[in-house]
N, C-alpha and C positions, 0 to 999 in steps of 0.2 A: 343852606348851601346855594351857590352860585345857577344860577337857572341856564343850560343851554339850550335850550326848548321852548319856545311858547306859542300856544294857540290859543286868540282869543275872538270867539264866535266865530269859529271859521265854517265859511262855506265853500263847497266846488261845484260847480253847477255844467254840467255838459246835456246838451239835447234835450233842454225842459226839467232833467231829473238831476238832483242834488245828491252827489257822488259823498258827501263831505257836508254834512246838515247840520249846521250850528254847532261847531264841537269846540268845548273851550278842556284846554290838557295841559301842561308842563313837566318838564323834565329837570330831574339836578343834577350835576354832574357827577354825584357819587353812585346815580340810581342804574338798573339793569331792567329795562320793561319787554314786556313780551305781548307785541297785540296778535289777540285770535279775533276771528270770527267766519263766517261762511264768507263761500265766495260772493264776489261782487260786493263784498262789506265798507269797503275803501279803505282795506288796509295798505296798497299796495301805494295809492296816491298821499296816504300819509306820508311815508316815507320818500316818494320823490316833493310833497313840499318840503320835508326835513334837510333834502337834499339841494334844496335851492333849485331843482329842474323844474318846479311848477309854482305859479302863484295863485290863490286863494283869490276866487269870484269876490268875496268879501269877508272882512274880518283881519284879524292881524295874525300873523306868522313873524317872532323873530327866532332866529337862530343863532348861537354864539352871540347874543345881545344885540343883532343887527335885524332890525326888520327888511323884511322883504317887500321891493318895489321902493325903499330909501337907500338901496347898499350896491355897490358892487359884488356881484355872485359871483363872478371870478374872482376873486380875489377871497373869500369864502370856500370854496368850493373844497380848496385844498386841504382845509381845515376840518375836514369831513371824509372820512372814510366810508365805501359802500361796497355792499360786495349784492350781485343778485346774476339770476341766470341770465339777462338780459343784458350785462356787462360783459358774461363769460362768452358769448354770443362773437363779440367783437372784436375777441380777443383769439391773435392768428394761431392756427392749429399748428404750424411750424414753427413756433417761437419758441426758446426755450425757457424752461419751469423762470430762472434764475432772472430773464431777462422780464418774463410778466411781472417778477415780483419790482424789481428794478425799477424799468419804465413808471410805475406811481411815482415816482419823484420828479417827475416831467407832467405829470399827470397825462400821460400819453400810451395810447395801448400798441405795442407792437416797436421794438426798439427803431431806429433808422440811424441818424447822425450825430446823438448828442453825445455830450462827452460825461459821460460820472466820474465823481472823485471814487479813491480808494474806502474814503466812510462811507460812501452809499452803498458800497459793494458789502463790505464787512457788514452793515447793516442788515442788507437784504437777504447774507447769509445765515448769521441770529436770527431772523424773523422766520426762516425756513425752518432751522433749529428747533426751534418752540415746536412748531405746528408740524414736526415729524415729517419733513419734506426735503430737507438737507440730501438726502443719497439720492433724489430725482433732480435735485440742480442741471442736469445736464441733459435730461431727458427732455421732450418734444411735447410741449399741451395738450397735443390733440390724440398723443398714445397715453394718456392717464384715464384711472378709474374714473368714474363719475365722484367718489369720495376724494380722491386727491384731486380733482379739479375744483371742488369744493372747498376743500383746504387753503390752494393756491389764490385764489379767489380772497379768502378770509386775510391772507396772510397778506398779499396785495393791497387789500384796501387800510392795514395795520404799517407798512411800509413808511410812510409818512407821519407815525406819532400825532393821528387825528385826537382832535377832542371828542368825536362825538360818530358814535361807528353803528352803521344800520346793516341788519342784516335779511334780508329779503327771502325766507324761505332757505335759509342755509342746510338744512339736513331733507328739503324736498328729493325725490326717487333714488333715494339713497338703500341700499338692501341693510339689514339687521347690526350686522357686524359695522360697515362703513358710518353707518348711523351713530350707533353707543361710541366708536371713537371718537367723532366727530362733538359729538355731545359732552365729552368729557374734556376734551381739552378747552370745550366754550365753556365748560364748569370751571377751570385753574383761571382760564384769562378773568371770568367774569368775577373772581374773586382774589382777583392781585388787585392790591392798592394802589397803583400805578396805573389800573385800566379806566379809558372813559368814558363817559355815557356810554349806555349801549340799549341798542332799541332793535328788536328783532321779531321779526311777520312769521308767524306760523297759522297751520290748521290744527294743530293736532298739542295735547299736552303735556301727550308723550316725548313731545318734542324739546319741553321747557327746560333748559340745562339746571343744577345746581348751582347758584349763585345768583341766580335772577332773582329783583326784591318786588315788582313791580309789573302790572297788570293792565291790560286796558284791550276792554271788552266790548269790539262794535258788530253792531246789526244795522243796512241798509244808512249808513252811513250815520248814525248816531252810537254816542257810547252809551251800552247796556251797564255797565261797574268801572271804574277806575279807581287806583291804589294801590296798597299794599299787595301782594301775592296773597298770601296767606290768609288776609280777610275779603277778598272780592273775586279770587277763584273756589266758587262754591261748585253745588251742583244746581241751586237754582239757577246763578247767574250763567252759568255755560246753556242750561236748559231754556233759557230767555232768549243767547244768542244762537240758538243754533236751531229754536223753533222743534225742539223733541227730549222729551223726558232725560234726563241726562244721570246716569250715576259717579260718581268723581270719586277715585279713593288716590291715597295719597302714602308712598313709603319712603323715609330717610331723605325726603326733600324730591323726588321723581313722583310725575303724577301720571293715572292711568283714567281714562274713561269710557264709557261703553252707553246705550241708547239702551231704554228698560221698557220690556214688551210688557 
């Protein structure tokens, strides 16, 4: 399958200390990955190299076939869905639901002058639809759950028919109920044939939706396991990355883990 993803020998070097330590990974376009690890692992700089916002000390990065430091990023960019708290940040509190999701096709946050056609509109309504947000179209951003801001978020960065869609802690301080929704509808997308790459930062495994195929395991910025789900999420390997005894058990595709005294 077509690669949208590749790192080869990539470093990130910030204040003497290597964020990003030699990691060579790739991505296909059919694949669903899911990187854990502790904090400060560099998972969060993976994903803004995926994102074209950062380039790699050394080593090569291409993305959609285009390396980084040879390509125009803007012109990329759009090509790439993201969704993280750090987006939802910037995105004005009085805008509404319809218009956040909209504006991605500007790739601009917060509507002003531009003009949409009637298919961006219809679009952005479908895209609500899916993602169970359709009857908050009219509502204000900044009066939503933390779960339907999260949603908005997903469905914004899906607006645009990316190839290649990262998701940065999507179900972080999310309560119980807002979670398992959340998790289930990233289970249907992640298993329609129609969806693209998808590369999603968590801590937890509880977090891993159904349909992800794909794993990739760092500690202090090297990968402890990459591959397949189901043979590189063990309990050794989370026990490696997480530096404490680890037990892993696993039902109906949902995984659960716990630290063994």
């Amino acid at each position: 399958m077509p690669q949208v993803l590749e790192f080869s020998d990539v470093v990130v070097r910030r204040n003497s200390r290597n964020i990003v330590d030699h990691l060579s990974w790739s991505v296909a376009d059919n694949e669903r990955w899911v990187i854990l690890g502790p904090n400060g692992a560099g998972k969060t700089t993976l994903l803004q190299l995926a994102d074209t916002l950062m380039h790699p000390t050394s080593g090569t990065v291409a993305v959609l076939g285009e390396q980084l430091g040879r390509t125009d990023v803007f012109e990329l960019r759009p090509r790439i869905g993201f969704a993280s708290s750090a987006m939802a940040r910037q995105i004005p509190v009085d805008e509404t639901v319809l218009n956040v999701v909209l504006t991605a096709a500007y790739s601009v946050v917060g509507r002003w002058r531009e003009d949409y056609e009637d298919i961006d509109e219809r679009r952005a309504l479908r895209v609500l639809a899916e993602w169970r947000l359709d009857h908050l179209a009219d509502r204000l951003f900044g009066t939503l759950s933390d779960g339907e801001q999260k949603r908005v978020q997903i469905a914004r960065a899906i607006m645009t028919d990316p190839e290649l869609l990262l998701l940065d802690e999507p179900s972080a301080s999310l309560d119980l109920g807002a979670r398992e929704e959340l998790l289930a509808l990233l289970s249907g997308y992640a298993q329609a044939p129609t969806t693209p790459a998808m590369i999603m930062v968590t801590h937890h495994v509880e977090e891993i939706p159904v349909g992800f195929t794909h794993v990739l395991l760092i500690r202090d910025g090297r990968a402890v396991a990459s591959g397949p789900l189901a043979e590189n999420l063990t309990a050794e390997t989370l026990s490696e990355t997480f530096g404490a005894r680890i037990v892993l058990s696993e039902d109906n595709g949902r995984y659960a883990a716990r630290a063994e005294h």
